[in-house]
C-alpha positions as CSV (number, residue, x, y, z in Angstrom):
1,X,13.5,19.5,23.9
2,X,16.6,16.8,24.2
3,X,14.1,14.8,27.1
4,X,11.2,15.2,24.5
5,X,13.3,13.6,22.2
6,X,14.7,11.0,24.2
7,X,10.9,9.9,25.6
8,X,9.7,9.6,21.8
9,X,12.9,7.6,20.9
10,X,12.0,5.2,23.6
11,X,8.6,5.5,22.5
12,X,9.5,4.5,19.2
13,X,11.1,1.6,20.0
14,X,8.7,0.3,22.1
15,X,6.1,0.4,19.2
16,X,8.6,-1.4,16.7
17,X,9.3,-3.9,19.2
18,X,5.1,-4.0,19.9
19,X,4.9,-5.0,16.0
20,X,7.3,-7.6,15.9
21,X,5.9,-9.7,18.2
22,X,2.8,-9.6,17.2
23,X,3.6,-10.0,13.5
24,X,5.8,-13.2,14.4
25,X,2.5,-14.1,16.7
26,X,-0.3,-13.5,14.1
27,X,2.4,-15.6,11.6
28,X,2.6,-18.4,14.6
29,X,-1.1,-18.8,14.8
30,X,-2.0,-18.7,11.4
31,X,-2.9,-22.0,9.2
32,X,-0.1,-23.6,7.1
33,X,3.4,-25.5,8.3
34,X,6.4,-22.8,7.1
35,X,8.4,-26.2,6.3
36,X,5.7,-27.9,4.2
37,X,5.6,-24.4,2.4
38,X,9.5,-24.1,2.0
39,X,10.3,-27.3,1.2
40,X,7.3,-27.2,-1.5
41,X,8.6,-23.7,-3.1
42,X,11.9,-25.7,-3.9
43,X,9.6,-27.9,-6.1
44,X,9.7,-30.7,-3.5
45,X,7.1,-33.1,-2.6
46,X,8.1,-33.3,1.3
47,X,8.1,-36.8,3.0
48,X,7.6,-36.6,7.0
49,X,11.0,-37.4,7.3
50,X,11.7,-34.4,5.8
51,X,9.7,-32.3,7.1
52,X,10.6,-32.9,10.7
53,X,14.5,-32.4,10.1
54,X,13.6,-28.7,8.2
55,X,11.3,-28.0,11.4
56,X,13.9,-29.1,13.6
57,X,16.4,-27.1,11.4
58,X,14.2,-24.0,11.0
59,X,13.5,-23.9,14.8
60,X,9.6,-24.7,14.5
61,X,10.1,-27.4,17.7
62,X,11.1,-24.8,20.4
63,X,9.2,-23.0,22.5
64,X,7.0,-19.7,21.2
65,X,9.0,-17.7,23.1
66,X,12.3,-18.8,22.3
67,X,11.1,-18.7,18.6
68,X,10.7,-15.2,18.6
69,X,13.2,-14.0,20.7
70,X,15.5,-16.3,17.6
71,X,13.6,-14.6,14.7
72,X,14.2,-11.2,16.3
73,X,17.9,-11.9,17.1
74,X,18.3,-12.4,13.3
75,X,15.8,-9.3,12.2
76,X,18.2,-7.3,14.4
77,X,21.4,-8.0,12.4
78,X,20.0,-8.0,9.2
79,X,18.7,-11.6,8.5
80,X,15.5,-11.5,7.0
81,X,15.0,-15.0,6.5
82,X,14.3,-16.2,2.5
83,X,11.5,-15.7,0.4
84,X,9.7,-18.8,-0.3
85,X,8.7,-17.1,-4.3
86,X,11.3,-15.7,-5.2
87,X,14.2,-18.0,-3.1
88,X,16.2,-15.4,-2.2
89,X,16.7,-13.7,0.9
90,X,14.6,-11.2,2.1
91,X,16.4,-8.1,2.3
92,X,17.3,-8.7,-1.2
93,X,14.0,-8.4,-2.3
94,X,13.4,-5.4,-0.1
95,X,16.2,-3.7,-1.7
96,X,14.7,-4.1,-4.8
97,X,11.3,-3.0,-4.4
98,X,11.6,-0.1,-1.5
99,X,13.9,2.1,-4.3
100,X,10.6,1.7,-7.1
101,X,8.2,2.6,-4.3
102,X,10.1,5.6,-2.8
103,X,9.9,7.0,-6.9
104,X,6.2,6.5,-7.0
105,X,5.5,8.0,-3.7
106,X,8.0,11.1,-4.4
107,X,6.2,11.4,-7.7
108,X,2.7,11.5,-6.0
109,X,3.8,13.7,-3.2
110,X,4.8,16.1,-5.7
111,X,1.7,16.4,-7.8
112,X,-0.1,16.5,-4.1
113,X,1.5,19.4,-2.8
114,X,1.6,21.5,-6.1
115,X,-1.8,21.3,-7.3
116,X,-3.6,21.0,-3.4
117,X,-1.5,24.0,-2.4
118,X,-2.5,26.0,-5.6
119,X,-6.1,25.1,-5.2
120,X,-6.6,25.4,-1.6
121,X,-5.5,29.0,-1.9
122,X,-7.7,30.1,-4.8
123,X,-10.2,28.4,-3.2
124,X,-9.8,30.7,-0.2
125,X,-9.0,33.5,-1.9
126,X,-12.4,33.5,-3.6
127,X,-14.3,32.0,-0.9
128,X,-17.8,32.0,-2.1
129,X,-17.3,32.8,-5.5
130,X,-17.7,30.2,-8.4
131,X,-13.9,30.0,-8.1
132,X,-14.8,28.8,-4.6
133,X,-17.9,26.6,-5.7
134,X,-16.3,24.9,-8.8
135,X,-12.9,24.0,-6.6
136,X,-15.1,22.4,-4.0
137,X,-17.1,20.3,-6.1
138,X,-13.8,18.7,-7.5
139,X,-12.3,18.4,-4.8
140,X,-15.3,16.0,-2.8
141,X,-15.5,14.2,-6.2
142,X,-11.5,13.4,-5.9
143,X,-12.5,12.8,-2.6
144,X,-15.1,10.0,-3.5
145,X,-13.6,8.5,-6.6
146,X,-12.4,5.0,-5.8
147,X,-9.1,4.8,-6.7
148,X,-9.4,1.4,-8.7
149,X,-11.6,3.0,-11.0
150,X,-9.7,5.8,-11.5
151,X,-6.3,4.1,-12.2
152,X,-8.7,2.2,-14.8
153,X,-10.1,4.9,-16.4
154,X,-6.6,6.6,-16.5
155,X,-5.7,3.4,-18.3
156,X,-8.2,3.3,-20.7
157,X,-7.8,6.8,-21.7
158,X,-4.1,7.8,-21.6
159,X,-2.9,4.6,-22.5
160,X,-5.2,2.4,-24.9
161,X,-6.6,5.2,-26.4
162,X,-4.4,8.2,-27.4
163,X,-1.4,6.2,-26.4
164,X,0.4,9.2,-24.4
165,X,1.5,7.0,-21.6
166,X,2.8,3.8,-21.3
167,X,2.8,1.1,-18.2
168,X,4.9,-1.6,-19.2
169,X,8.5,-0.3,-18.2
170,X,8.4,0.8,-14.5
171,X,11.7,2.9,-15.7
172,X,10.4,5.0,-17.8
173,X,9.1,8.5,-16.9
174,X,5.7,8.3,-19.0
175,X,4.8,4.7,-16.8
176,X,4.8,6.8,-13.6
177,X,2.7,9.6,-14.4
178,X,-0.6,8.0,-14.4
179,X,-0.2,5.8,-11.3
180,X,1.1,8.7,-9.7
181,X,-1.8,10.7,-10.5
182,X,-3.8,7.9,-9.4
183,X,-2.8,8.1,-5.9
184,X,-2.2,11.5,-5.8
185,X,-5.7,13.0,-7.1
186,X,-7.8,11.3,-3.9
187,X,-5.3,13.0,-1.3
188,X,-5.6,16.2,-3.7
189,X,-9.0,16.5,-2.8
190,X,-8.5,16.2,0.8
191,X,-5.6,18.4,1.0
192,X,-7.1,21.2,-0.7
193,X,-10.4,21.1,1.7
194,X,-7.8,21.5,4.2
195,X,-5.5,24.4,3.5
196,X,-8.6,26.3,2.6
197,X,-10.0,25.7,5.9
198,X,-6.9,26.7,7.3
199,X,-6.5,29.7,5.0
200,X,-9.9,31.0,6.0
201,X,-9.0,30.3,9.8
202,X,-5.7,32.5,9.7
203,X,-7.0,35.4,7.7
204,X,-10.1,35.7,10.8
205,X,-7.0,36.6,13.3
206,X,-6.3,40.2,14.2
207,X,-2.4,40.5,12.8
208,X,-4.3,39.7,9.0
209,X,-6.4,43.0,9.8
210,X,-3.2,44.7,11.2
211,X,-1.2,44.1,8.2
212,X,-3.8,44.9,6.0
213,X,-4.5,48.3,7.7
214,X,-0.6,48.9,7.5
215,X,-0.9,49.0,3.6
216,X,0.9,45.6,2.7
217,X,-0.1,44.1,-0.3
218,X,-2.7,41.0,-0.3
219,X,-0.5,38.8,-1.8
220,X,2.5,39.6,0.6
221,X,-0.3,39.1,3.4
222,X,-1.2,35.8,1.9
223,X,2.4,34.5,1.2
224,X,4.3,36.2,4.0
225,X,2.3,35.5,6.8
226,X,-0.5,33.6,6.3
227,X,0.2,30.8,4.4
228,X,3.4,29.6,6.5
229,X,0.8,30.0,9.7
230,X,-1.5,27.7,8.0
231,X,1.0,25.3,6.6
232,X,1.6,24.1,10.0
233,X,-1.8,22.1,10.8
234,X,-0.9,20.8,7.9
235,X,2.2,18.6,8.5
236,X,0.9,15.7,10.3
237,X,-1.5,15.1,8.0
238,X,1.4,15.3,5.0
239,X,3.3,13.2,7.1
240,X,1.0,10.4,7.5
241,X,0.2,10.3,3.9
242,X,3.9,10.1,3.2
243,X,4.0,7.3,5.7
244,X,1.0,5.7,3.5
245,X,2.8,5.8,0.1
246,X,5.9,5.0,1.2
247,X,4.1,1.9,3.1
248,X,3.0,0.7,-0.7
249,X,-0.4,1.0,-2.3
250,X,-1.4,-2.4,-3.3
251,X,-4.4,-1.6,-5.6
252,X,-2.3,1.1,-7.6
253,X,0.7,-0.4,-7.8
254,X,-1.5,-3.9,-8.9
255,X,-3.4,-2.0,-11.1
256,X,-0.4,-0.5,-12.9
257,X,1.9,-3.5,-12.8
258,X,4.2,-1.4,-10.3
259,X,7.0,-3.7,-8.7
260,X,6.9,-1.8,-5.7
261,X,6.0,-3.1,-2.0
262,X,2.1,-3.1,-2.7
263,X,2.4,-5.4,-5.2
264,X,5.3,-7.9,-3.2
265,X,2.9,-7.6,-0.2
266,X,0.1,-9.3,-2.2
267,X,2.0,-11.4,-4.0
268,X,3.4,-12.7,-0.1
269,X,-0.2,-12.9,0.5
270,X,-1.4,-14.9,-2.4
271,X,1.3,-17.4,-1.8
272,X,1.8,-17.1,2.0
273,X,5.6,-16.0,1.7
274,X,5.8,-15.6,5.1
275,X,9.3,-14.1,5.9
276,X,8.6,-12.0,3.1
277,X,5.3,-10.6,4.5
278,X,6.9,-10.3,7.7
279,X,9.8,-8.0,6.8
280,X,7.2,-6.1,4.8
281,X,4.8,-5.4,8.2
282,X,7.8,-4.7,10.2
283,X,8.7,-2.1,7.1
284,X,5.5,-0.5,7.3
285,X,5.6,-0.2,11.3
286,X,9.2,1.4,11.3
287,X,8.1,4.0,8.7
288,X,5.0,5.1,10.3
289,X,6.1,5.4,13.8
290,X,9.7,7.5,12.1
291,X,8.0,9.6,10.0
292,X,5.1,10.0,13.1
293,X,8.7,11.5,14.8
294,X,10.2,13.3,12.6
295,X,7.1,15.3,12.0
296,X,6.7,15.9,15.6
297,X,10.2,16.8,15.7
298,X,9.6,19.1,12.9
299,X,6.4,20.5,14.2
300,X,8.5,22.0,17.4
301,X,11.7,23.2,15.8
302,X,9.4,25.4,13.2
303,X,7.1,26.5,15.9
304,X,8.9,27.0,19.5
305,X,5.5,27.6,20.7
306,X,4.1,24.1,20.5
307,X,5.6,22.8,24.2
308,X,5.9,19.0,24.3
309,X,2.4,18.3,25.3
310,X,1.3,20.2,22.2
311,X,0.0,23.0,23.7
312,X,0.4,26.5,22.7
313,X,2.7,28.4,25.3
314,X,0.6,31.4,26.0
């Protein structure tokens, strides 16, 4: 376990390491002078005077290579570089707009695994019964609604027409209900498709048909000893949808007005911020491949079966 650990750490690095230089590459290569662009977010019209000493001073001259390995010195101990937007540094911004995205995404992830976890049993429960047929059909429509449309709709019905939510204070509990609903209802849909699956998979094993010919109740059966068994193909996929909400969701949080990193990262975009969309690729990289090993971590301490290859010790 401790050398399973150590290889995925190393393994982790490597991959953050991986997306740094090619963020800083893809940011090298792209169109645009970073000086001309800093100098003209400070409202100034840039002579070529000027913009050789900020080149000089911002390290543009030197090598690729020795650029980087600069930029990565300063990611390293916290220096983020400044925002060209908002003119303030980096990690300042990120403070402010990781906390509003961690709500949103807590907020989602709890209407996710409430109402997908609920469903996907009934649904399995009653397998082919309308129960069964109704909870299908909603969940490949949540499935197939585009979330722009929803959010939208959400809008124009909660909001403008029986005014039970708002969206103009992100601080306020009735602005994150509907854009939380809005990212959670797609993922609702899948989720539920999936825990019925895996319902339906467990109760075909021979220990469901023991139990059940040992007199215990259907619901112990379902609650005690199914459900935990089928919870577990379920963790990667919860963990990479965590890693996808805590990443930012640009459309919703746009959508809603959401200051959280969806919305920074197309503001960096639109304006080519580029230390700002940087620290915000980097962000996204880090969480993915950390949540990628925690769940792997927590996949093998909750089932000692799973060896480090991912088999099933028989």
């Amino acid at each position: 376990m401790k050398n399973y650990i150590g290889k995925r750490f190393i393994q982790l690095i490597i991959v953050i390491l991986g997306a740094t230089f090619l963020t800083f590459a893809l940011t090298y290569i792209s169109p645009g002078d970073p000086a001309e662009l800093m100098l003209k977010s400070h409202d100034i019209v840039p002579t070529e005077q000027m913009l050789e000493k900020t080149r000089e001073e911002m390290g543009l001259n030197k090598p690729f290579l020795m650029q980087y390995g600069i930029w990565l010195k300063n990611i390293l101990t916290g220096d983020l570089g400044y925002s060209y937007i908002s003119r303030s540094p980096v990690a300042g911004v990120l403070a402010q707009k990781i906390p509003m995205t961690v709500k949103l995404a807590a907020a989602a992830l709890l209407f996710l695994a409430v109402f997908s976890l609920v469903l996907g049993i009934l649904s399995a429960i009653n397998k082919s019964k309308p129960l069964d047929y109704i909870i299908r059909i909603l969940s490949f429509a949540e499935i197939s609604i585009p979330t722009f449309w929803l959010g939208l709709i959400l809008i124009y019905s909660f909001v403008v027409k029986i005014h039970w939510f708002t969206i103009t204070n992100p601080n306020s509990f009735k602005s994150i209900i509907l854009p939380a609903v809005t990212l959670a209802i797609p993922l609702i849909g899948r989720y539920t498709r999936q825990i019925r699956a895996a319902i339906l998979d467990q109760l075909s094993y021979d220990y469901v048909v023991g139990a059940r010919a040992r007199g215990i109740r259907e619901s112990a059966v379902i609650f005690k000893h199914v459900l935990p068994n089928a919870l577990m193909s379920i963790i990667t996929l919860f963990g990479l949808s965590t890693a996808l909400l805590l990443g930012g969701t640009v459309i919703v949080e746009n959508i809603f007005s959401w200051p959280g990193l969806g919305s920074m990262a197309l503001e960096a975009i639109t304006y080519r911020d580029y230390p700002l969309l940087q620290a915000y690729v980097i962000f996204m990289a880090v969480i993915y491949v950390s949540i990628n090993f925690i769940v792997d971590i927590i996949t093998q301490a909750l089932d000692p079966r799973v060896d480090i290859r991912g088999d099933k010790n028989r």
